[in-house]
C-alpha positions in Angstrom: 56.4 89.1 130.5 54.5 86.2 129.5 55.9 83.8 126.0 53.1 84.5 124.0 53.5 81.2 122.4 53.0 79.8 126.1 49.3 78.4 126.8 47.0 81.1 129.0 45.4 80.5 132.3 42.9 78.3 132.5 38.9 79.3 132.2 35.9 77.8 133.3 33.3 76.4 130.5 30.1 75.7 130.5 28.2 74.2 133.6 32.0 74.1 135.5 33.3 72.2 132.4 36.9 72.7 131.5 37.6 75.5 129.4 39.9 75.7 126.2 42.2 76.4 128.6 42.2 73.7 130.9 45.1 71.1 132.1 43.9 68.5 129.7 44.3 71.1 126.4 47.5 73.1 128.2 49.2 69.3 128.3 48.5 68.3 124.8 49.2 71.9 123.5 52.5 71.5 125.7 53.5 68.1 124.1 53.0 69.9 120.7 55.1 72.7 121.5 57.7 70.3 122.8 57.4 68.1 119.5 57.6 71.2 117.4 60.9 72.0 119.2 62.3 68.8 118.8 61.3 68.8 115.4 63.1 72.2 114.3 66.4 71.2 116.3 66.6 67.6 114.2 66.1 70.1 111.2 68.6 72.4 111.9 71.0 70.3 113.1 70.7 68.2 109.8 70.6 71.0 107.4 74.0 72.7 108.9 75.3 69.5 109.0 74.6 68.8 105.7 76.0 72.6 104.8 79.4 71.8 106.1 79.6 68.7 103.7 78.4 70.7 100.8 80.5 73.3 101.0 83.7 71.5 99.5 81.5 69.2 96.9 79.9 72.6 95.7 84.0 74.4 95.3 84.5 71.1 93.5 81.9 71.5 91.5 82.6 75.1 90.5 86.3 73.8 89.8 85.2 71.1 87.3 82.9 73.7 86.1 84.9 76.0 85.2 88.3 75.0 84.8 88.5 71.3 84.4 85.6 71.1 81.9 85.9 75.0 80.0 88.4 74.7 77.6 89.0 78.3 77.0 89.3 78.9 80.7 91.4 75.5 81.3 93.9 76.8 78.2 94.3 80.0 80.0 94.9 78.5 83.7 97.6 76.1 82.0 98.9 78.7 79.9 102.3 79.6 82.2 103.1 76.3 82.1 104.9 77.2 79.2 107.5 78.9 80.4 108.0 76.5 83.8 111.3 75.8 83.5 110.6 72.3 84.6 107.8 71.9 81.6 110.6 73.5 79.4 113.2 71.0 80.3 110.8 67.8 80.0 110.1 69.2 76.3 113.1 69.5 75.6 114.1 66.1 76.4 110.9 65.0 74.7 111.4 67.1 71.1 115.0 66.3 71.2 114.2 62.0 71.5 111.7 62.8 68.6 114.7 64.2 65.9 116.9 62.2 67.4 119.8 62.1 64.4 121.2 59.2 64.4 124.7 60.1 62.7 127.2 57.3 62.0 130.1 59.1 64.0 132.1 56.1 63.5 131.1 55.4 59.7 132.0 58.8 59.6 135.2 59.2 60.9 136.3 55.8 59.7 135.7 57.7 55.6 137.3 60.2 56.5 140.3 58.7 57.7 140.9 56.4 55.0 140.2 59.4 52.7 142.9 61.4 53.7 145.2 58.1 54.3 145.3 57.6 50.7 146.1 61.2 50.3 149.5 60.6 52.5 148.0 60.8 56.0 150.4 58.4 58.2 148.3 55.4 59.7 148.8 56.6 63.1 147.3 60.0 62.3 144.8 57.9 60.8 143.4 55.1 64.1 144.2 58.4 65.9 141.3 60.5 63.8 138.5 56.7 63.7 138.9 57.6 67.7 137.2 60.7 67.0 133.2 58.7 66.0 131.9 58.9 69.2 132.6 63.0 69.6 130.9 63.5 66.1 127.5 61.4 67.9 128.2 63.7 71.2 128.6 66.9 69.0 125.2 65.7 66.8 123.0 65.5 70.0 124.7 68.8 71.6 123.1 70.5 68.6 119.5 68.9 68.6 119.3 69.7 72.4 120.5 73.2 71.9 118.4 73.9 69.1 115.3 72.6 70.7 116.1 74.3 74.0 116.2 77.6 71.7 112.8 76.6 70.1 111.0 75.9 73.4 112.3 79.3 75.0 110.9 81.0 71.7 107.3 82.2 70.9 106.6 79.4 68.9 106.5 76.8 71.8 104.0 79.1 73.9 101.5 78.6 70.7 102.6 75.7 70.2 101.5 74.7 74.1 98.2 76.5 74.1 97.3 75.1 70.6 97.9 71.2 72.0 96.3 71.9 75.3 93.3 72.9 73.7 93.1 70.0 71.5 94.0 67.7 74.5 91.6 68.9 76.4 88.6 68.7 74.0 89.4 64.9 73.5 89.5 64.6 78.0 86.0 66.5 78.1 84.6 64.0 75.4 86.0 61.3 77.4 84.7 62.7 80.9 81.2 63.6 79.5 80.5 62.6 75.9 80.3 66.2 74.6 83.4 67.7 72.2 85.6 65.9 69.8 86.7 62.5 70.0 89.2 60.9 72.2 92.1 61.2 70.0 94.7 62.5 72.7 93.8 60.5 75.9 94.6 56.4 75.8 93.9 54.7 78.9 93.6 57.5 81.4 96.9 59.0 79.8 96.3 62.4 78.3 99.1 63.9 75.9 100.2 66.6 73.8 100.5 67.1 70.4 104.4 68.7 69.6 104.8 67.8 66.4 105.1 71.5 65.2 107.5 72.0 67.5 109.6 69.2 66.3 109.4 69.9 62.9 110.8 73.5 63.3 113.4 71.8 65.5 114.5 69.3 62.5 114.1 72.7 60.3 116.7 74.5 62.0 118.5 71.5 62.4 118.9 71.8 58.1 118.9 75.5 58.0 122.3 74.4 60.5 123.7 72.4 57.8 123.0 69.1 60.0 121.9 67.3 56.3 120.6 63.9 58.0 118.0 65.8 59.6 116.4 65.7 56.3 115.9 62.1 56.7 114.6 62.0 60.1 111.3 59.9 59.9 107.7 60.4 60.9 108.1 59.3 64.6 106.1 59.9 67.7 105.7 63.6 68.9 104.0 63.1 72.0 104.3 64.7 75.3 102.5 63.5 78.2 100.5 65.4 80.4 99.5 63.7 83.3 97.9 60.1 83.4 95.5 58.5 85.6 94.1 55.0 85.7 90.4 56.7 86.8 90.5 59.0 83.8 87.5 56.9 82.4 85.7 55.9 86.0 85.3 59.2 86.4 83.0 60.2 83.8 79.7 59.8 85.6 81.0 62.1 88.6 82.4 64.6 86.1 79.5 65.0 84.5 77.4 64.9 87.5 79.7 67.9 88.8 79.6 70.2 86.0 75.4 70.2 85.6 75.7 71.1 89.0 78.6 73.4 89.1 76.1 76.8 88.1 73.6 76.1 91.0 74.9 74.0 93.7 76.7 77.0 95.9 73.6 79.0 95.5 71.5 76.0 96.7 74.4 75.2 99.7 73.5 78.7 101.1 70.2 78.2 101.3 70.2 75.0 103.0 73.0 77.1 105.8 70.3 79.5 106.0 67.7 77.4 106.6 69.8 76.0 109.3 70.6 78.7 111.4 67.3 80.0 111.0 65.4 77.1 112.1 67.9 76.9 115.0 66.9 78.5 118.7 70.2 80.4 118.9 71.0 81.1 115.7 74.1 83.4 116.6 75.2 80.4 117.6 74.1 78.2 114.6 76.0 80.1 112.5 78.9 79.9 114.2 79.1 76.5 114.3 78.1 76.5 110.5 80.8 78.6 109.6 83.6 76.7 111.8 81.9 73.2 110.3 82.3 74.3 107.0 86.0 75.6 107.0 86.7 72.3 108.6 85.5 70.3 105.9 87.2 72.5 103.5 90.4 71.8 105.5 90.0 68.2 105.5 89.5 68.5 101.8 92.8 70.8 101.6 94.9 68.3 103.4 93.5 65.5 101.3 95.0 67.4 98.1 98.4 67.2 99.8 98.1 63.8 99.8 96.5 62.9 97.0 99.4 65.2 95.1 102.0 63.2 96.9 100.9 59.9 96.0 100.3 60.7 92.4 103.5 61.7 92.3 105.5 59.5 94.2 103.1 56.6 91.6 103.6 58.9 88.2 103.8 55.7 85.2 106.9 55.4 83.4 105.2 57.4 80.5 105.2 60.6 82.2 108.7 61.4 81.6 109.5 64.3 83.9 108.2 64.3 88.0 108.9 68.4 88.3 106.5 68.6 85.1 104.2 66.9 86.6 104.2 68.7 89.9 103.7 72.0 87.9 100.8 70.3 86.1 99.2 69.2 89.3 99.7 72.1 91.2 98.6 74.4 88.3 95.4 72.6 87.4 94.5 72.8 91.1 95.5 76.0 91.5 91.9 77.5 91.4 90.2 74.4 93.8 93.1 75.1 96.5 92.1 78.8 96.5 89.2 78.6 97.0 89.3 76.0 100.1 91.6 78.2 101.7 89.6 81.0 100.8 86.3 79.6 102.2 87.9 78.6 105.4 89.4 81.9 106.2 85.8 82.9 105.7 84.8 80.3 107.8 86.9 81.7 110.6 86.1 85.2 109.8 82.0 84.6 110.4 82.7 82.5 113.3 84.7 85.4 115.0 81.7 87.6 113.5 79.5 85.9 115.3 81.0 85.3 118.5 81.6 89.2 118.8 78.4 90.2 118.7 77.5 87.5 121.4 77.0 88.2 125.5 80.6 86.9 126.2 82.8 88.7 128.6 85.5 89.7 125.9 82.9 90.8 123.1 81.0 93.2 125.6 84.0 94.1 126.6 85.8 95.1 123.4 82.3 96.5 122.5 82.6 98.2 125.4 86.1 99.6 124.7 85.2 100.5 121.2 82.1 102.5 122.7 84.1 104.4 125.2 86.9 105.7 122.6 83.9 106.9 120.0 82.8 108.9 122.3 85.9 110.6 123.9 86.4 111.4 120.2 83.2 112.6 119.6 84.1 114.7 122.9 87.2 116.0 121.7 86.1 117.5 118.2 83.0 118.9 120.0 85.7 120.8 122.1 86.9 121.8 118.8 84.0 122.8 117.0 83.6 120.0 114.7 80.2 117.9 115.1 78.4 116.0 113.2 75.3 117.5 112.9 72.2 115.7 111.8 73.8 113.3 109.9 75.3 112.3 113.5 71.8 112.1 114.6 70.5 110.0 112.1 73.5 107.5 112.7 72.5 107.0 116.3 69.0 106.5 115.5 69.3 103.6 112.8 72.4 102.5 113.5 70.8 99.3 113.5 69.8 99.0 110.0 72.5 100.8 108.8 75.1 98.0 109.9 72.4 95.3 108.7 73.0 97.1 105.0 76.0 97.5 105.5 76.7 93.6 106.2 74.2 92.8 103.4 76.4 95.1 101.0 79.3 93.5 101.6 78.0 90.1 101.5 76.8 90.4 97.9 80.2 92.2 96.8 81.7 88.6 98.1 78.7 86.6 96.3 79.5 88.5 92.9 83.2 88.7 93.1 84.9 86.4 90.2 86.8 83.5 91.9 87.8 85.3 95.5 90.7 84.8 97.1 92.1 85.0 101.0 93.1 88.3 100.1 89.2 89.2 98.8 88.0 88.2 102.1 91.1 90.4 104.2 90.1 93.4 101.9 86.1 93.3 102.6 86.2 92.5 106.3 88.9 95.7 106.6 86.5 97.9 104.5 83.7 96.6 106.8 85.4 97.5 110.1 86.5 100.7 108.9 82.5 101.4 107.9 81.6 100.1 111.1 84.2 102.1 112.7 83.1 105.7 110.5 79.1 104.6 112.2 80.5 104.2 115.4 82.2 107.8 115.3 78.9 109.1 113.8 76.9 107.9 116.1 79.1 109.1 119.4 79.0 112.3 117.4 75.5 112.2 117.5 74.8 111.2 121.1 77.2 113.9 122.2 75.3 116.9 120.4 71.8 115.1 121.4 73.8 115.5 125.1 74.5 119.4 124.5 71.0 120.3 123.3 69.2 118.8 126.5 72.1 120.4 129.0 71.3 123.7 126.8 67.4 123.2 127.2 67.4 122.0 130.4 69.9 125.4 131.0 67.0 127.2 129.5 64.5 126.0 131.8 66.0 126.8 134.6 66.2 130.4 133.9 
């Protein structure tokens, strides 16, 4: 059978002229077709190329969309961070340096032993009870760190925690794209939070203990740093860039893949090299988070107080941006293999094959038994077709309109697909077999 893109034979024109389709037209027609060809590979090559680098800048850009830029979103990813024992501790420490309460232990014990001196203590009972100033200081701070650990493990320090977040984070989205409230909060690329309720219910209790000098306990600094970074401020142009196009670019990044396979010759094969491209950029992306969260931390500045706290920090913020590249290259892998299964290879026929076979030896079987399928068996066989191109079609806008997959998203729909698949294929045995026992019966028929 003849391409019927191919040029036809050549006819004669007028007079013995060349026709349209002489060797002069089928040359030029041929160095079009070949230009064409060349033209749609360079396309399709570009446009899957350009997929694969996409794919991670458009998970980035959902990420500063929706957590690094959304306040209420960002509050509720860093929400558990307030009971991470490693955040607890490095409040702790911080809440306790801001009451500090600087008792006189000596001062103290030095009154009280010249008190009770007059009153007949011996001397030696006396130098014996001065030795005691530094236990009163030790005793002072056991109580301001045991307090505050009591006030951080309470409810008070998880509102406390939300309530700063969200006013340190509306000051880092006015530095990263104008919009919000001022910068009060972030100071060259250092972002901080606001404890000073904490503090005060710590010097409160402190009081209520009977510890009078917390009374006295000045207005000092209550701040608790979050993370810092030196390119808090350079960043602002790509921030902003990423969140205008965090609603639209992964719609846009499909349809350049599509275009891409589509223009392609084999496009079985286009997308399989799409989808491996892809995952591949997203691991390259993954395995530059490992290091970028090992340098940050092995270079935190000395104002960041705890490392642990900032590890949780880090690895909570990125929480979201890590599942999702692991999530796009498992479904990377998972089209690939798709794709390569449905190909002429000589393991996918033959696990086609294989899967063929068993249908219909069950189909077989619960004939013997009286169980067929029917017409619904029937219709299976006949648009079997279509009914797995709906079914992969269904399946692929449940994973378009599911909120923030996961690895576990993508297991769960490629199991429910191949057990679909696998309820067609049993339908459709079903329905070759009983198409098979109405011609033996006819035929049977005939004969008589």
């Amino acid at each position: 059978m003849s391409d019927p893109h191919e040029p036809g034979p050549p006819g004669p024109g007028p007079q013995g002229a060349p026709g349209p389709g002489g060797p002069a037209e089928r040359a030029t027609s041929g160095h079009g077709s070949m230009a064409v060809r060349i033209a749609r590979r360079t396309a399709s090559a570009v446009l899957i190329v350009l997929t694969c680098v996409l794919v991670p800048v458009a998970l980035l850009a959902t990420w500063v969309h929706d957590i690094a830029l959304d306040t209420d979103r960002y509050v509720a990813t860093v929400a558990p961070l307030a009971t991470e024992p490693a955040v607890q501790d490095a409040a702790v420490h911080r809440i306790a340096e801001a009451v500090d309460v600087h008792v006189n232990g000596q001062q103290a014990a030095a009154d009280i032993a010249a008190w009770l001196q007059k009153e007949g203590l011996p001397p030696r009972a006396a130098n014996a009870l001065k030795s005691l100033g530094p236990q009163l200081d030790a005793a002072a701070d056991q109580a301001v760190t045991r307090i505050a650990t009591r006030v951080v493990d309470s409810g008070v320090f998880d509102t406390v925690w939300k309530d700063a977040n969200r006013l340190a984070h509306n000051a880092v989205v006015h530095a990263l794209t104008g919009k919000g409230r001022g910068a009060v909060g972030v100071s060259d690329g250092t972002v901080t939070l606001d404890l000073g309720t904490a503090v005060d219910r710590v010097k409160q209790e402190l009081v209520d203990a009977g510890l009078t000098p917390a009374e006295k306990i000045p207005q000092v600094d209550k701040q608790f740093v979050l993370f810092q970074s030196d390119q808090l401020a350079k960043a602002r142009k790509g921030a902003h860039l990423l969140d205008v196009i965090g609603n639209w670019l992964p719609a846009v990044v499909v349809l350049i893949g599509a275009g891409g396979v589509l223009l392609a010759r084999g496009r079985r094969r286009a997308l399989a090299r799409t989808a491996l491209g892809a995952a591949f950029a997203c691991l390259v992306v993954a395995i530059g988070l490992v290091v970028a969260r090992r340098y940050y931390l092995d270079h935190l500045p000395p104002e960041v107080q705890s490392k642990a706290a900032a590890a949780a920090v880090f690895d909570t913020l990125l929480r979201f941006l890590r599942v999702s590249l692991r999530t796009a290259i498992v479904l990377g892998v998972v089209v690939a293999l798709g794709a390569y299964f449905i190909g002429p290879g000589r393991l996918p026929v033959a696990v086609r094959g294989t899967s063929e076979r068993t249908a219909d030896a069950a189909a077989r079987w619960a004939a013997g038994h009286q169980v067929r399928t029917g017409r619904v068996g029937t219709w299976a066989q006949t648009y079997r077709r279509a009914i797995t191109l709906v079914v992969l079609l269904v399946v692929a806008l449940v994973f378009a309109l599911w909120n923030h997959p996961t690895v576990l998203t993508v297991l769960l729909l490629v199991l429910v697909l191949l057990a679909v698949l696998a309820v067609l294929a049993l339908l459709a045995a079903g329905g070759r077999v009983g198409l098979g026992e109405r011609h033996t019966h006819a035929a049977g028929e005939g004969r008589h």
